[in-house]
C-alpha positions, 0 to 999 in steps of 0.5 A: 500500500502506497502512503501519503509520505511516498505519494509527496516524495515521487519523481517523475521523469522528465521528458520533452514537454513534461508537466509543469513540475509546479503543478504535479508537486502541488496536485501530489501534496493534495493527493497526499493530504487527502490519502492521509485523511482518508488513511485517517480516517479509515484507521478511525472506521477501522477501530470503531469497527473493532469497539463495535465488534467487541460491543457486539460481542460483549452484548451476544454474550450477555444476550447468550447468558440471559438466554442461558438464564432464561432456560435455567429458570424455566427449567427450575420452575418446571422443576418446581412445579413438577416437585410440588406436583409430586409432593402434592400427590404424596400428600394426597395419598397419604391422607387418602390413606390416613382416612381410609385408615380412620375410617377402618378404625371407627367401622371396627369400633362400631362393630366392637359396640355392636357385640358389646351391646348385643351381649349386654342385651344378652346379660340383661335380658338373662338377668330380667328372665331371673328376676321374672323367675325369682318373681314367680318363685316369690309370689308362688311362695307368698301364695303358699304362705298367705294361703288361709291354710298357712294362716290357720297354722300359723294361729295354731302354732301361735297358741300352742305352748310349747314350753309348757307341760301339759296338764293331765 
């Protein structure tokens, strides 16, 4: 690449009827100032570039992480929510059967009451058939002993003496 330096420094050659050397030493010195602008310049464009770039770069990158980011968090949300799922799912079976559990219990308790009450049903009604036995009995020896027979007896004896001789 030619640079501004080399442009100002050419020689020509000169020949028969040659340029004025006034003017091609003029037209090369604004050649040369426009080279070194544009050379310049393009150095500048160039290094914008490059910032540019690395920007570029440091943005895809940030972008690359918060993309990063956003999956890693939709994967532990979804992660989460398929935990408490899961652990929702235990805990409803578990007092799913915590119920049945119970509910086992009291349908044992009230088998255990009905036996129970079936055999004090049992024990009283054994009882009131003794006491109605007893009943009878009692009222079949009040029978016996309120009898007039009984009564008249009982007077005799009274009137007996049975400690005494009797006299004759």
């Amino acid at each position: 690449m030619i640079t501004a330096m080399e442009i100002r420094k050419q020689q020509f050659s000169r020949g028969f009827r040659g340029c004025k050397e006034e003017e091609v030493k003029q037209y090369l010195n604004q050649l040369a100032v426009d080279y070194e602008n544009l050379y310049s310049e393009n150095s500048l464009l160039k290094e914008e570039i490059q910032r540019l770039e690395y920007e570029l770069k440091k943005y895809r990158s940030m972008e690359e992480n918060m993309t990063n980011s956003l999956i890693l968090a939709q994967q532990t949300a979804q992660d989460y929510q398929n935990n408490a799922r899961l652990e929702a799912q235990v805990i409803l079976d578990s007092a799913k059967k915590q119920i049945a559990d119970l509910l086992m219990v009291y349908q044992d308790i009230i088998k255990r009451m009905s036996v129970f009450n079936s055999e004090m049903k049992a024990q009283v009604s054994g009882q009131n058939d003794m006491l109605e036995k007893n009943q009878k009995k009692i009222d079949q020896l009040s029978e016996f002993f309120y009898a007039p027979d009984m009564k008249e007896l009982l007077e005799k004896l009274a009137q007996a003496n049975w400690g005494e001789k009797p006299n004759a």
